[in-house]
Residue, then its C-alpha position, 0 to 999 in steps of 0.5 A: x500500500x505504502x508503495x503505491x502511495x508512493x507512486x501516485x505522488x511521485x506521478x502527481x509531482x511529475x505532472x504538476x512539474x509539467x503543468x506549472x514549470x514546462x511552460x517556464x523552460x526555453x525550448x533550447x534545442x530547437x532554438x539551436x536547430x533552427x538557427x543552424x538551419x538557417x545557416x548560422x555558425x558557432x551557436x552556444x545556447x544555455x540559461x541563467x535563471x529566466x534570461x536566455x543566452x544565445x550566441x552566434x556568428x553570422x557570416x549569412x549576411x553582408x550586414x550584420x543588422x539584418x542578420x541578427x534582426x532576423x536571429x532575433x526573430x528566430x529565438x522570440x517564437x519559442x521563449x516563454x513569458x517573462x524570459x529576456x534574451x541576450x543575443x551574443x553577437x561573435x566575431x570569430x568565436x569571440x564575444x563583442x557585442x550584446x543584445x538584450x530585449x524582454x520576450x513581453x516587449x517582444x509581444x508588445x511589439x508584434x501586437x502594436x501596443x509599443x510605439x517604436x520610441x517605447x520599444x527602443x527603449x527595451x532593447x539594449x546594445x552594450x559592449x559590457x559582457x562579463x567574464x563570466x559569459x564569455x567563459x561560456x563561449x570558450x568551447x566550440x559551438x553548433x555549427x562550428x565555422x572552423x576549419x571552412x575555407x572561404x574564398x573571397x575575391x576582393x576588387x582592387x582600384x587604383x586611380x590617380x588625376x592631375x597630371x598635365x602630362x598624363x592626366x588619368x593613371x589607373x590600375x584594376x587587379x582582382x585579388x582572390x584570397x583563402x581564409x580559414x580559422x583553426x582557433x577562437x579569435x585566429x585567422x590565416x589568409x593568402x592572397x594573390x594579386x591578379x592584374x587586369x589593367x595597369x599604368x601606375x606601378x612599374x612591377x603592377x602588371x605581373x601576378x603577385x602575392x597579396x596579403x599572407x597573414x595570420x592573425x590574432x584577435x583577443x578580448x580583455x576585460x574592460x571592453x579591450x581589445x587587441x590583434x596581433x597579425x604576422x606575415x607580409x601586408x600592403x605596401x610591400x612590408x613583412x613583419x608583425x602589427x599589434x593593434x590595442x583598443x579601449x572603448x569607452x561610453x558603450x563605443x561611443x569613444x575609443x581609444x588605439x595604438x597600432x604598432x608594427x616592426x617591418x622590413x621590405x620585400x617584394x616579387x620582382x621577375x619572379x625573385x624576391x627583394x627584401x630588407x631585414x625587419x627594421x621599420x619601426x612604425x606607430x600611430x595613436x588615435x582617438x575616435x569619437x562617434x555622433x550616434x545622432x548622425x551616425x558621424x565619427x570622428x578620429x584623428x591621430x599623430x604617429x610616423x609614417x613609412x618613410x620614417x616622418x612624423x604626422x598626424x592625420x584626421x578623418x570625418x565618416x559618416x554611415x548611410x545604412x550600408x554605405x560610409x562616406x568621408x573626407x580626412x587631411x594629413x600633415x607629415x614634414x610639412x607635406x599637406x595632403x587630403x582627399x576622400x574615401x568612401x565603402x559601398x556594399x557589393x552583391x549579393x547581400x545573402x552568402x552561403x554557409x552550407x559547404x566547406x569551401x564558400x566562395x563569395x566577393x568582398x562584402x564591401x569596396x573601399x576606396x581613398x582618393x588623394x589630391x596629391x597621390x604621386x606623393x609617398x609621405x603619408x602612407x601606411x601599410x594595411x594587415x587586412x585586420x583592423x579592430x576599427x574595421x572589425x567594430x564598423x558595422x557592430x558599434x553598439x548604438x549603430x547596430x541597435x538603430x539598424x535591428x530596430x528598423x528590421x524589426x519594425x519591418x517584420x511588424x508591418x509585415x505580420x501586421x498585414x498579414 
């Protein structure tokens, strides 16, 4: 008798369990399949009391806005009432940016009840992720993207006016390049340059390598970050780079210092020149970001390539997905300026589902100087810039960029 008794509560626990706690548990693996369905990679999903984690790295989408709209549209279906999502945002693996919003404004938000104003004041961006959590994501998640090779083809435009003599110079390469990672925060990556058409460097018309690198991108608490890069870089220089950013104000400002050991090296009639590693150069820059018009400001003072000291200051703004600026350098009493700008190139959606994926740069950038024939002032470039890294993740940009996604989805659901 005692056992049956024993039975029928341990059954009516049980029940009770599913009838008043089921409803209060995530539903963590289809919330995983689904994202990995979508193409998502490195998806690490656990709980902490009534908070979801989810993090992710997209490498879908040219834009990262859309894509973790679009993640966060996925997750939302099968959280529960009262649950807040925390949506990860990894850039190889590594921890950058949160994501925060209440599953009640969620639902608000769907039925209309939120205005957009009410609504942007429940979902929060921040950079502040504890040691903790980051801890969480040390180990390799669903759908890992290590060990896939991406073959990217980057457009490559050099143009030079002004001269009275030969008024229009020009050089189009196209430099298709492998990257891979074996590790949290690494990346290798080797390039070749194709020539298609050139009138501008005496040795631009042979095939030659472009960037070999490989990097190093690391977190450190306080909202640092570093890279250290070795391997042969722009401007014909080999050596190694480290670069340190601090940010500050949730991204609003930011503080770097670049600084690389390098020497000369180039392929010419297929023999290799080179110098021993004896350039040291640096630069320190402070950059500030007008999150109202979507304007940063950076200026910076360092040395250049050949060995001057200088300063140099930019003004960018963002449109969408596309970047527009203006910037000035002075170095030994050179005076120089110009213009850059990025636009994106097709298609906005890549594929993930092989092991080889074979897309085109997501964006073409382009500097133009007044005085271009001139040296002074150049730097060399590694392919791995935290500023670059952090340009479509700022915190308040990107929180601006999901919110206009996500007000689309409601239109949407809304017509429906």
């Amino acid at each position: 008798m005692e056992k049956t008794e024993g039975f029928y509560i341990a059954m009516l626990f049980m029940l009770s369990t599913m009838f008043c706690f089921g409803d209060t548990i995530p539903d963590v693996k289809s919330i995983e399949i689904a994202l990995v369905k979508k193409g998502y990679e490195n998806i690490t999903i656990f709980t902490r009391s009534d908070t979801l984690f989810v993090g992710a790295e997209n490498r879908l989408y040219r834009w990262y806005p859309k894509a973790y709209a679009e993640m966060i549209e996925i997750v939302m279906p099968f959280t529960v009432r009262k649950t807040t999502v925390c949506l990860i945002i990894l850039c190889r693996g590594i921890p950058m940016v949160m994501l925060t919003l209440p599953e009640l404004a969620w639902e608000d938000g769907i039925n209309g009840i939120l205005n957009r104003e009410a609504f942007s004041s429940f979902l929060q961006t921040s950079l502040g992720i504890s040691s903790g959590q980051r801890k969480e994501f040390r180990q390799t998640g669903a759908n890992s993207y290590f060990n896939k090779i991406d073959l990217v083809v980057y457009p490559q435009v050099k143009i030079q006016l002004g001269n009275w003599d030969d008024p229009f110079k020009s050089q189009f390469n196209l430099a298709p390049a492998f990257e891979i990672s074996f590790l949290r925060g690494m990346n290798m990556m080797a390039q070749v340059i194709i020539p298609l058409q050139n009138d501008l460097e005496p040795n631009g018309s042979s095939i030659r390598p472009g960037l070999i690198t490989i990097s190093q991108t690391m977190r450190f608490p306080q909202n640092f970050f570093g890279v250290v890069s070795v391997g042969y870089f722009t401007r014909n220089r080999y050596g190694i780079n480290a670069e340190v950013r601090k940010f500050f104000l949730n991204g609003k400002i930011n503080l770097g210092l670049i600084g690389g050991l390098t020497g000369y090296a180039e392929l010419i009639d297929k023999q290799w020149t080179y110098s021993s590693v004896n350039l040291f150069t640096w630069f320190a820059d402070a950059a500030y970001r007008w999150v109202r018009y979507d304007l940063t400001l950076k200026a910076g003072y360092g040395n250049f390539l050949n060995g001057a000291a200088g300063w140099r200051v930019d003004a960018y703004r963002q449109f969408n997905e596309v970047t527009v600026g203006f910037f000035a350098l002075e170095t030994d009493g050179f005076l120089n300026g110009g213009f850059f700008f990025s636009i994106p190139l097709p298609p906005r959606r890549y594929s993930t589902k092989h092991a080889i994926r074979i897309r085109p740069e997501s964006y073409f950038s382009w500097e133009y100087r007044a005085r271009g024939m001139s040296e002074a002032g150049r730097s060399y470039s590694t392919g791995n810039s935290l500023s670059d890294l952090f340009h479509n993740i700022n915190p308040d940009y990107l929180k601006q960029n999901v919110i206009n996604s996500l007000y689309l989805h409601f239109q949407n659901i809304e017509k429906k």
